[in-house]
N, C-alpha and C positions, 0 to 999 in steps of 0.2 A: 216300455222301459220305466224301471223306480226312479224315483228322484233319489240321490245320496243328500245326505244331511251331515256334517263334519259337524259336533257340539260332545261336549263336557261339561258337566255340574260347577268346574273349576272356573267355566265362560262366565259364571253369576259371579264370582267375588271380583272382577274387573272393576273398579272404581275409579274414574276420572277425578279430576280436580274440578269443581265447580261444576258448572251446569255444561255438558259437556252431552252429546249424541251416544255417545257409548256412554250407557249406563245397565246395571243388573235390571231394571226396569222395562226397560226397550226389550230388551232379549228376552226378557217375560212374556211380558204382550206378544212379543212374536212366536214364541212356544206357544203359547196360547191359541193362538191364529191359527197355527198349524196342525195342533189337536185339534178343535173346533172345525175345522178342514177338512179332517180326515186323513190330512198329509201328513203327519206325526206319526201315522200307524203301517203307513203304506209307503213310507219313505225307509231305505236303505242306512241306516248308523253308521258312519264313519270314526273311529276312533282317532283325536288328532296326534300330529307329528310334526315335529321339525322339521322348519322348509330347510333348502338344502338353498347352497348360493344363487345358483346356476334357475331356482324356481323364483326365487326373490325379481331375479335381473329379468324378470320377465314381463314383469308390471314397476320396478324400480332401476334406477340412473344405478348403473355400477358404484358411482360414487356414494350415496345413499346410503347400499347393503353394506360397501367396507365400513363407511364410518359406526353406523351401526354394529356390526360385531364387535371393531374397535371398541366401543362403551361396553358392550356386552362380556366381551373378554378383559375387559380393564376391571369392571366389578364394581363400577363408579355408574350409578344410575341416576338419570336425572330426564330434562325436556331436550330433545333431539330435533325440534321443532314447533311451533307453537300448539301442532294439533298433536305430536307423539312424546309423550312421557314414557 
């Protein structure tokens, strides 16, 4: 069985605030890895997509995913948390 890989070119312009784990760098190296692997080539592409509620609540507190869309559908973006901007 392939491994799938869910990624877009769109995943590099992700830019944290300060020095922050998520960065276009990280995701570099790690493409990197993956070619150098062999995994890059032999791995299945997923194109991504919007999670849906119901996929959210599955790894987050209900409470979480509503207040989150709430920001999302108010149009007012900011820090939802120390780690999520």
């Amino acid at each position: 069985m392939a491994a799938g890989i869910l990624y877009s070119p769109a995943f590099l312009d992700h830019v944290a605030d300060g020095y922050h784990p998520e960065r276009p760098e990280r995701l570099a190296a790690v493409l990197h890895g993956l070619e150098e692997s062999g995994t890059w080539g032999a791995a299945r592409k997923l194109d991504p997509r919007d999670a849906r509620a119901e996929e959210l609540e599955r790894v987050h507190d209900r409470s979480y995913v509503e207040r989150t869309l709430r920001a999302l559908g108010s149009g007012r973006f900011g820090n939802l948390d120390s780690d999520t901007f």
